[in-house]
Residue, then its C-alpha position, 0 to 999 in steps of 0.5 A: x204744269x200743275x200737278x195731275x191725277x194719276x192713271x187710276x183715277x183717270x180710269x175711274x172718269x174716263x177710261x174704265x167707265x160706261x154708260x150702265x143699261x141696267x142698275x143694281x139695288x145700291x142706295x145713292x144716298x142724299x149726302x152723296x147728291x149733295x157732295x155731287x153738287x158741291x163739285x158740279x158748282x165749280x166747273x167754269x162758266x161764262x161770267x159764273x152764271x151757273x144756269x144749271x137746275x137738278x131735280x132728283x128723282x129718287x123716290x117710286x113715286x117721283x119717278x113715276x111723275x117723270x115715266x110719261x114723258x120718258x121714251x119707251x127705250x129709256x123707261x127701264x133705266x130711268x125707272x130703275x136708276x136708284x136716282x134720275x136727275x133733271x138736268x135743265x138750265x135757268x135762262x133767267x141766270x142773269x138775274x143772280x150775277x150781282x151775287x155770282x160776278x159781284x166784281x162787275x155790278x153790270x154783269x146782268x147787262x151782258x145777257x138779259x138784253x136778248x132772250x135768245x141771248x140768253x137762252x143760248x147762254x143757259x143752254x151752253x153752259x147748262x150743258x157744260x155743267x151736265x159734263x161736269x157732274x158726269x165727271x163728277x158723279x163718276x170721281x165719287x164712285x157713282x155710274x152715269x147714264x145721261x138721255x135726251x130721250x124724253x119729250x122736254x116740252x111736256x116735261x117743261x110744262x109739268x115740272x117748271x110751269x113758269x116757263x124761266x127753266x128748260x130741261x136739257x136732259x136726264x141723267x140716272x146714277x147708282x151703281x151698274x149691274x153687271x155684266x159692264x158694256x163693251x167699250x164702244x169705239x172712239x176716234x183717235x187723235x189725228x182723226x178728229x184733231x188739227x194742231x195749228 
């Protein structure tokens, strides 16, 4: 086996880790998003068609163009999130493998034979990749809250009007006031799992 992290830092990604409700005043600063993005681009996908897209909503008034489209619940968290991220997923990946699989020039091929293909393509590793900067923004000291409650049509049509990109979800990072949420429960193994 290959070597393996120890316990603390599964704590810190998984285990001691919670979905903040509230954020403190702690800046994220640009080099942080950056380091961000230099993880997230690693984490496997379908013939590293990497579709993901992040917009960083960091400022007042960024934030303020994305609160219309946000649901009541999540205005607050989203609003006061030291950064919301649009995590959204170019259907129009295809166009970059020459350079992304330059081992198989006819990689292209695979997906832009179908829209719906490729549609399905994006969505599912776009959201793969969402997984991956959660785990991500937590290995760098970073809190996640990531929400589908937003209305993606009008968010598509404000933010990527040429319509090759869809908003998957949002994602606000900083730091978690306290007090820290209870741990909600989860299932245990033999519930879920089935070794054949």
């Amino acid at each position: 086996m290959h070597a393996s992290l120890d316990d603390k830092a599964l704590d810190i990604i998984f285990r001691d880790a919670r979905t903040p409700m509230h954020w403190s005043d702690e800046p994220v600063g640009d080099d942080i998003l950056q380091k961000l993005w230099d993880l997230v681009k690693w984490g496997p996908t379908s013939a590293n068609c990497l579709p993901a897209r992040i917009k960083f909503f960091k400022s007042a008034a960024a934030k303020e163009k994305l609160r219309p489209f946000v649901a009541e619940s999540n205005i607050e968290k989203t609003i006061s999130a030291p950064v919301c991220a649009l995590l959204s997923y170019d259907i129009e990946f295809y166009e970059h493998l020459p350079r992304l699989f330059p081992d198989d020039q006819s990689a292209k091929t695979w997906f832009n034979w179908s829209v719906d293909h490729a549609t399905t393509t994006a969505f599912r590793n776009g959201t793969l990749q969402s997984g991956y900067f959660i785990i991500a923004a937590r290995a760098l000291g970073l809190d996640a809250a990531p929400m589908s409650g937003f209305d993606n049509a009008a968010v598509d049509a404000e933010f990527f009007p040429d319509g090759k990109v869809k908003s998957n979800m949002l994602c606000g990072l900083g730091i978690r006031a306290e007090p820290t949420p209870a741990r909600a429960p989860r299932f245990d193994f033999n519930e879920v799992c089935e070794i054949l």
